[in-house]
C-alpha positions as CSV (number, residue, x, y, z in Angstrom):
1,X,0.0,0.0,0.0
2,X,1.2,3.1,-0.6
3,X,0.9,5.8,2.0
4,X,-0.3,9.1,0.8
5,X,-1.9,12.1,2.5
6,X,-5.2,11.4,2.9
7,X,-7.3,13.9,0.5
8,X,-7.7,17.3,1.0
9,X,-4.6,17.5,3.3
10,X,-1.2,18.5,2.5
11,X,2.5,18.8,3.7
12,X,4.4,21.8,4.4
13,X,8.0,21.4,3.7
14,X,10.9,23.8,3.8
15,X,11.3,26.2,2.5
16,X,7.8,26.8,2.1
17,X,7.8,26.7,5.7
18,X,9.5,30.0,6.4
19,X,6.7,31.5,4.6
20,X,4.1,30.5,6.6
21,X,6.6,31.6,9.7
22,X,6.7,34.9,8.2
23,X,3.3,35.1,7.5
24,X,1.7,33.9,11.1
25,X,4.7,36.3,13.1
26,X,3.2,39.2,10.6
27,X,-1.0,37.8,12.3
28,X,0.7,37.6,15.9
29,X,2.5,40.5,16.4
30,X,-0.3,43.0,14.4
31,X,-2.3,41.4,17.4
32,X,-0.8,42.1,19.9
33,X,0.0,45.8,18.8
34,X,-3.9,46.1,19.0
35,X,-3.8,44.6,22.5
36,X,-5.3,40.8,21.6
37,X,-3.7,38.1,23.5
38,X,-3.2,34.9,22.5
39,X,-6.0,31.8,23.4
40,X,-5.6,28.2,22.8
41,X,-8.2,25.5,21.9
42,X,-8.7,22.2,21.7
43,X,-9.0,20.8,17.8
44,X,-12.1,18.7,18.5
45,X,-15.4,19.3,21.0
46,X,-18.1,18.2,21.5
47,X,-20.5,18.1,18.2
48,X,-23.1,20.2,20.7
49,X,-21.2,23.0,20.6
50,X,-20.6,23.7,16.7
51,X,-24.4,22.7,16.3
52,X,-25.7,25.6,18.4
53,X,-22.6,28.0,17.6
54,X,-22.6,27.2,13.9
55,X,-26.1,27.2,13.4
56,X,-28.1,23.2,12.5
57,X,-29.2,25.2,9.1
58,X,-25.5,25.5,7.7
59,X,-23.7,23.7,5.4
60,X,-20.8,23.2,7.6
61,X,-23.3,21.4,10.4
62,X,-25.3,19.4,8.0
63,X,-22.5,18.3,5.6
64,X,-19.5,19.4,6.3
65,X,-18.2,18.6,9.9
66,X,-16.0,15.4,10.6
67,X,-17.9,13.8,13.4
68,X,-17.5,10.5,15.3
69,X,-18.4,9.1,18.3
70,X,-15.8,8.6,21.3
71,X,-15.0,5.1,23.3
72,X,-17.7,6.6,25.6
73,X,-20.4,7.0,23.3
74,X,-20.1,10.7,23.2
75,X,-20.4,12.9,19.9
76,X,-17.3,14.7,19.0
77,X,-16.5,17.1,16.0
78,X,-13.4,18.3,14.7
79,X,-13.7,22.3,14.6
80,X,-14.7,23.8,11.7
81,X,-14.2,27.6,12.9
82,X,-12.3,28.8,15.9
83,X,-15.5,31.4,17.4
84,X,-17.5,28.9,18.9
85,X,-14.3,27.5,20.7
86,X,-13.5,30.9,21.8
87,X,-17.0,31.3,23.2
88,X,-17.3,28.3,25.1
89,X,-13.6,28.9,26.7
90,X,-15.0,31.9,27.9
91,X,-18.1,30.8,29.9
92,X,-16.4,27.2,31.2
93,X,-13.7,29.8,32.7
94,X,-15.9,32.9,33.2
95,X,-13.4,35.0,31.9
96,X,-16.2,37.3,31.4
97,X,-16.7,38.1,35.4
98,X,-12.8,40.2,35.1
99,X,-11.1,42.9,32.8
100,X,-13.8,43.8,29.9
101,X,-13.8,43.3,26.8
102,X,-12.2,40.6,26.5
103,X,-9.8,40.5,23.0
104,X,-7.8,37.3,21.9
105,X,-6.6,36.1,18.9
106,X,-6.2,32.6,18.0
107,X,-4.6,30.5,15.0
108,X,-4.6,26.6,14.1
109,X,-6.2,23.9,12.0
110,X,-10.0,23.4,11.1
111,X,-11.2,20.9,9.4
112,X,-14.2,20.4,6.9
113,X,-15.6,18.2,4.8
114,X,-15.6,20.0,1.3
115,X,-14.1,19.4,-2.4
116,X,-10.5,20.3,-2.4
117,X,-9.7,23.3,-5.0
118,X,-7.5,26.2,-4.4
119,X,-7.1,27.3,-1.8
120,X,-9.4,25.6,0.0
121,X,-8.5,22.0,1.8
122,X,-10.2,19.6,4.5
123,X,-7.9,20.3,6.7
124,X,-6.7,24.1,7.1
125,X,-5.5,27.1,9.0
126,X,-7.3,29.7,10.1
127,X,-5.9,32.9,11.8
128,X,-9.1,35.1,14.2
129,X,-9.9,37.2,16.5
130,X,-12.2,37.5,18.8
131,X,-13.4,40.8,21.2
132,X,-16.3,39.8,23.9
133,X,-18.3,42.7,26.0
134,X,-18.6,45.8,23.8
135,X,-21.5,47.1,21.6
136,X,-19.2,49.9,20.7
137,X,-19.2,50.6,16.8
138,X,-15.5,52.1,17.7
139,X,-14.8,48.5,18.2
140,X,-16.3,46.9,15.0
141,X,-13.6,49.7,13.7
142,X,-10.6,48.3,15.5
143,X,-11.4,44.7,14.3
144,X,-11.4,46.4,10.5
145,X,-8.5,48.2,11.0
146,X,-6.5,45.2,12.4
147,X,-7.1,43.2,9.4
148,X,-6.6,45.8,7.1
149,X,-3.2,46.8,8.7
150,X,-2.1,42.6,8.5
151,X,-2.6,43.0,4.4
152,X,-0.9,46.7,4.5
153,X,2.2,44.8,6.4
154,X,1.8,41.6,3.7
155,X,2.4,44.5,1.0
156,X,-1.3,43.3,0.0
157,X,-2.8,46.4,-1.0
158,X,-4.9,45.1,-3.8
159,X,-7.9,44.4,-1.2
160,X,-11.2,44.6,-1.3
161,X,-13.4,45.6,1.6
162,X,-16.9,44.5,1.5
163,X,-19.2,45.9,3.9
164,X,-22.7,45.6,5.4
165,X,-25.0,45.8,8.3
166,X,-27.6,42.9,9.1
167,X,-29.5,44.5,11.4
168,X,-30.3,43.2,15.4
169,X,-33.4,40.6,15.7
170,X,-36.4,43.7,15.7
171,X,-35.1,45.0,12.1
172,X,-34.3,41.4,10.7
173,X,-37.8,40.3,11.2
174,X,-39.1,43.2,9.1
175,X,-36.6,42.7,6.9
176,X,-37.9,38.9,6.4
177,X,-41.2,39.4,5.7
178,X,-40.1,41.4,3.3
179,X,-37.6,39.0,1.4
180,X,-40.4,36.4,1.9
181,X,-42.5,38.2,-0.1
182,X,-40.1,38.6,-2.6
183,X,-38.8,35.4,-3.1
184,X,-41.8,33.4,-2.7
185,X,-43.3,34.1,-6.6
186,X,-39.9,32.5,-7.7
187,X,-39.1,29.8,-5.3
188,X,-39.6,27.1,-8.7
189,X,-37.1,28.7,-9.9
190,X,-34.5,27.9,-7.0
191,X,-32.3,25.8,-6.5
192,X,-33.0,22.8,-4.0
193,X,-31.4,24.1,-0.7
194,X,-32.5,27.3,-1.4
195,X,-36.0,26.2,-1.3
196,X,-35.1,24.9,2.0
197,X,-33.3,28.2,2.9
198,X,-36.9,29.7,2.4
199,X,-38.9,28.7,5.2
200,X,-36.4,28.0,7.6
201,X,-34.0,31.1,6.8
202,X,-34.5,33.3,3.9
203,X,-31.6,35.8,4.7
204,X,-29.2,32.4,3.3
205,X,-30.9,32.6,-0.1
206,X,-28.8,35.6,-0.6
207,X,-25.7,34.6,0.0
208,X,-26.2,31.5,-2.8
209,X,-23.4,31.2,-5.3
210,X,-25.7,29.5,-8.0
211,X,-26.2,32.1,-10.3
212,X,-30.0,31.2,-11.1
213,X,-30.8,31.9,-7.5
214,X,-29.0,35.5,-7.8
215,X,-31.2,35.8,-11.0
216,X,-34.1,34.9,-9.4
217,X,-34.2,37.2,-6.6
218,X,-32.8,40.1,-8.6
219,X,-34.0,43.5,-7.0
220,X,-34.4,41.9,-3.4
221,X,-34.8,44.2,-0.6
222,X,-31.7,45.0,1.3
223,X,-31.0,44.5,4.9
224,X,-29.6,48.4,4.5
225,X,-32.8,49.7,3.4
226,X,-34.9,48.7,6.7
227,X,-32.2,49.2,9.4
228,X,-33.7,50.4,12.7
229,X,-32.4,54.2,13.7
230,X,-30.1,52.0,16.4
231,X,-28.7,49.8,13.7
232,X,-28.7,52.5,11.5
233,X,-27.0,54.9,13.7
234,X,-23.8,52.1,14.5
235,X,-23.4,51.4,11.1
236,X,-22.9,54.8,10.1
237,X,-20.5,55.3,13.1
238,X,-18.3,52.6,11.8
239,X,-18.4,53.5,8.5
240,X,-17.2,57.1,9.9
241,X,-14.3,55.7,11.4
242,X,-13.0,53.8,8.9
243,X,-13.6,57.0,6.4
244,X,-11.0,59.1,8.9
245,X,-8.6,56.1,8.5
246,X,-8.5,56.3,4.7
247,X,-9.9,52.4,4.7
248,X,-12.2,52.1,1.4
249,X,-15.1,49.7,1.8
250,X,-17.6,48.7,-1.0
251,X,-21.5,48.5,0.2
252,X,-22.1,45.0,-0.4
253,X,-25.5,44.0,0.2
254,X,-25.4,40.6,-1.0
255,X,-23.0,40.0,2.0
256,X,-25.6,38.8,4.9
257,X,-25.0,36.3,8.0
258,X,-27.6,33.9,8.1
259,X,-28.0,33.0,11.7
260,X,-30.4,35.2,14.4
261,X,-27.3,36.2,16.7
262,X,-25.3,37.6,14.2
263,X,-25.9,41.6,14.4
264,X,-24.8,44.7,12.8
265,X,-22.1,45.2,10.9
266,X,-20.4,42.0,8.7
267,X,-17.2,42.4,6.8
268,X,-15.4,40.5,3.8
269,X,-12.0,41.2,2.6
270,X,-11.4,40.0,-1.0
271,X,-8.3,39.6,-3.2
272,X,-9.2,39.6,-6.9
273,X,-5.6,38.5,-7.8
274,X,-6.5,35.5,-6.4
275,X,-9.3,34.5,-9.2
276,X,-13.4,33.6,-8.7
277,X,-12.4,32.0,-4.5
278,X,-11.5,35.8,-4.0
279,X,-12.5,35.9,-0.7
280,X,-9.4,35.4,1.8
281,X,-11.8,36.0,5.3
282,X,-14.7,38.0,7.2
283,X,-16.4,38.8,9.8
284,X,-18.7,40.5,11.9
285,X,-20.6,40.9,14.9
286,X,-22.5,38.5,16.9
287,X,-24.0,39.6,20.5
288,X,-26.6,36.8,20.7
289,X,-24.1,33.8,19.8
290,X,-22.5,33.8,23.8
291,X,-26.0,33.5,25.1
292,X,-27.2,30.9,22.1
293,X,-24.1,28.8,23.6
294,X,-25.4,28.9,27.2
295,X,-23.8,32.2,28.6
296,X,-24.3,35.4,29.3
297,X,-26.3,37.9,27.0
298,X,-23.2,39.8,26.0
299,X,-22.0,41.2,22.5
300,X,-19.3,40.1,20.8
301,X,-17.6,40.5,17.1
302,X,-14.7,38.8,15.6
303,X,-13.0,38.0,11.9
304,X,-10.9,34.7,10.3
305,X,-8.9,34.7,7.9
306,X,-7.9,31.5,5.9
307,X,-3.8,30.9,6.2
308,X,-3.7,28.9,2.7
309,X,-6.1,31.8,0.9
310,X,-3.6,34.0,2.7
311,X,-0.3,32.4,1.3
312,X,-1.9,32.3,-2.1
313,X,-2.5,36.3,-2.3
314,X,0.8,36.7,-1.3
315,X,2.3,34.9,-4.4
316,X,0.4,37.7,-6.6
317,X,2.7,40.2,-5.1
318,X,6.1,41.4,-6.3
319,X,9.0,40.3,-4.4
320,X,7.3,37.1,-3.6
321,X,9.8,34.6,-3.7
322,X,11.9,36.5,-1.0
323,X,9.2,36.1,2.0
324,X,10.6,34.5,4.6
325,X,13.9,34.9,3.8
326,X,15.2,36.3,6.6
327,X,15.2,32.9,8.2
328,X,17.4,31.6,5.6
329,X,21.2,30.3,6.7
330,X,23.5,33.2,6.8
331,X,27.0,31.3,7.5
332,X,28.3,28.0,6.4
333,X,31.8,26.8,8.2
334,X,33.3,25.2,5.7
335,X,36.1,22.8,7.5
336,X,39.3,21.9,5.8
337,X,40.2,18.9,7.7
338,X,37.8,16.3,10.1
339,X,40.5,16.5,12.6
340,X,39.3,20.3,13.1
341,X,36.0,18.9,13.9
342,X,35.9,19.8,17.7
343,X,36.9,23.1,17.3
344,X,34.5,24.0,14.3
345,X,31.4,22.7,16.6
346,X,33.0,25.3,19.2
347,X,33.5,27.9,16.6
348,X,30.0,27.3,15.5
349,X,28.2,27.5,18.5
350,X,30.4,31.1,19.5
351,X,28.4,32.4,15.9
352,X,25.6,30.7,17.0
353,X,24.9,32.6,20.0
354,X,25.3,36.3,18.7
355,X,21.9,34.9,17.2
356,X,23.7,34.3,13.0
357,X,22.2,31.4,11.3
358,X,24.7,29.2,10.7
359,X,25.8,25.4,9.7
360,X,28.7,23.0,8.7
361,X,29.0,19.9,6.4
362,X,28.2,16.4,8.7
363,X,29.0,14.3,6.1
364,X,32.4,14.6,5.4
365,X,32.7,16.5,1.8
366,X,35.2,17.8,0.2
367,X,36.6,21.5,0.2
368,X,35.2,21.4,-3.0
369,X,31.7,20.1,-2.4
370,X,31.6,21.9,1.0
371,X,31.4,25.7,-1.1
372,X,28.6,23.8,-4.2
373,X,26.9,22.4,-0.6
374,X,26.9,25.9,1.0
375,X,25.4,27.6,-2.3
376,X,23.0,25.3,-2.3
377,X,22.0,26.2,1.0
378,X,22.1,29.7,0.1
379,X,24.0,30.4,2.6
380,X,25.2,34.2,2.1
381,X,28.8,33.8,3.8
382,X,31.2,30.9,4.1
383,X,33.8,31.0,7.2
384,X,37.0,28.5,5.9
385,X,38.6,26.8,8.5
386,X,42.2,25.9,7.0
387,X,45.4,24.8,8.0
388,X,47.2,27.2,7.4
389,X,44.9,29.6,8.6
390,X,44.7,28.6,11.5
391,X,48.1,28.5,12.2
392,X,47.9,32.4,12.0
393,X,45.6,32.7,13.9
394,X,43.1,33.6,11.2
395,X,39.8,32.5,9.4
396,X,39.2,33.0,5.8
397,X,35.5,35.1,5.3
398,X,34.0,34.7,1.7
399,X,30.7,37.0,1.0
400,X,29.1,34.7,-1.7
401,X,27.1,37.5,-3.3
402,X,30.3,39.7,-4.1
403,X,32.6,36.8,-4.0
404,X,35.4,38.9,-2.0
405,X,37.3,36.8,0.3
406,X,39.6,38.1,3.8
407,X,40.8,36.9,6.1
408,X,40.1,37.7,9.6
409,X,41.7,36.9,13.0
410,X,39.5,34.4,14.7
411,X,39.2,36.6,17.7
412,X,37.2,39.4,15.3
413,X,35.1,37.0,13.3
414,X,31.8,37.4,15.0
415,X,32.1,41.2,14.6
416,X,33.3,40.8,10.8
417,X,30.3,38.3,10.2
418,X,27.6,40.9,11.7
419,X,28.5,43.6,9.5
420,X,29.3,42.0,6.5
421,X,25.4,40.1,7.0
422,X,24.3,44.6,8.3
């Protein structure tokens, strides 16, 4: 038999690896300038959970989440999204009795059930964030801005932002009656789990990426038209902010969230480079979801953003091929003579410590092979340890970009490496 990864998985080997390095250190430390901290979940709970955070009317409940049954008889899921993790972290610990809000960030795999394409796997990475007990728009603003300023750092300024507000429960029934109306007359003309979508949640029809069903309920009314003066008036105070910060949005008012405790204001960011999977994440608000789990009745809003959709915007942009490469080795020892061996590892581990990447041959090449093996590498210096050299008292420095050579007394070699690599 043989042993492949199972479908819809992949590996991530080096030096693909640095990017992803780069990329996630770019997610954490935009985090924590915003003041998130860090919150760690386990990969699978129990299928209760994702049923009443997800929502039972969702793809990813009814088709898409890897469920099985433990030793004990007890339904488990693998996570499909990180919010409803987050949530029920939060009221098993009752974070929410100390410092409000509460803002974390998290980042990991999900796993669903879906045909691999681009982009999109069973098993992926998602990077979120999360801020519980504020109904401030101001806030809705940060969560923007801190996504937006992850794709300013990733040089990704091709965005999109798409924008809208879905309303709070009072609005949203309106708003129903209304679509209901609408759509009814050309339910034939639906597709299948759109019919479904009808009677049991109407605001999903809209977001359906057959294009008959987009055809069909051309002209539908928008969410944006029967806002409440509340909903109304924090919509407008978030669009405000973002309009001081020089963000551009597009009104999107195909862009809805399709379950009762999502509120207000719901965001998408989009990277047309990318092809017709342009989306790379979203978000939005959700003050009824902490309750709908079994806490307390307080707000919260939140965004993901998909690693692999992530990594594949970031090939569209120029330069690249050189992401991650500061973690790339910066010095090679190349060693004339095994019997040099203990000193090298000693030599090394001096270079080592002044925090230089560095690394020798194990395997007992030649001079000759030791300088093809360090471009190979791509190592940017190579340190010779010699003979003759060494009875000096001196190393031999080559710069492989210039390919100049010195030589250098042993004692100065850490000095000579850091500005040589400056």
């Amino acid at each position: 038999m043989e042993l492949k990864a199972p479908r819809g998985t992949y590996d991530v080997l080096p030096p693909e690896t640095a990017k992803w390095q780069y990329v996630e250190g770019v997610l954490r430390d935009t985090a924590r300038l915003f003041g998130y901290s860090e919150v760690r979940t386990p990969i699978f709970e129990h299928t209760e959970l994702f049923e009443r955070g997800v929502g039972d009317t969702t793809d990813i409940v009814t088709k898409e989440m890897y469920t099985f049954e433990d030793k004990a008889n007890r339904s488990l899921t693998l996570r499909p999204e990180g919010t409803a993790s987050c949530v029920r972290a939060l009221i098993e610990h009752s974070v929410y009795g100390g410092i409000m809000p509460v803002k974390w960030y998290y980042g990991g795999p999900m796993f669903r059930y879906d045909r691999p394409q681009a982009g999109r796997y069973r098993q992926f990475c998602q990077f979120g964030v999360e801020v519980f007990g504020s109904h401030s728009p101001f806030v809705d603003a940060e969560v923007i801005m801190l996504l937006v300023e992850v794709l300013q750092r990733l040089g990704l300024d091709g965005y999109e932002l798409h924008l809208n507000s879905v309303g709070c429960p009072k609005c949203r029934e309106i708003h129903r009656q209304k679509l209901v109306e609408h759509m009814v007359p050309v339910k034939e003309r639906l597709c299948h789990d759109c019919q479904t979508r009808l009677v049991k949640n109407p605001l999903r029809v809209i977001d359906c990426k057959v294009r008959a069903c987009q055809e069909a309920i051309a002209g539908f009314p928008t969410m944006y038209d029967n806002l409440c003066e509340t909903c109304h008036n924090h919509y407008a105070q978030v669009k405000t902010v973002l309009g001081d910060n020089a963000i551009a949005f597009i009104q999107d008012h195909n862009l809805v969230r399709g379950l009762d405790y999502y509120t207000n204001t719901a965001f998408e960011i989009h990277i047309p480079q990318i092809g017709a999977q342009s989306a790379i994440g979203g978000g939005g608000r959700y003050n009824g979801l902490i309750q709908a789990i079994g806490g307390p009745d307080l707000p919260g809003i939140g965004f993901a953003i998909g690693m692999e959709r992530l990594l594949l915007a970031l090939e569209t942009r120029p330069g690249a091929q050189r992401v991650g490469e500061e973690g790339r080795l910066q010095v090679f020892l190349a060693v004339q003579d095994e019997k040099y061996s203990a000193l090298a590892m000693r030599l090394l581990d001096r270079i080592r410590r002044t925090g230089i990447i560095s690394d020798r041959d194990y395997n007992q090449r030649s001079m000759k092979a030791q300088m093809k093996y360090a471009d190979k590498l791509g190592a940017r210096i190579v340190v010779v340890l010699g003979e003759a050299e060494l009875a000096r008292g001196t190393l031999v420095v080559r710069d492989m970009l210039s390919r100049e050579q010195q030589e250098v007394p042993t004692e100065s070699l850490t000095a000579v490496l850091k500005d040589l690599l400056a």
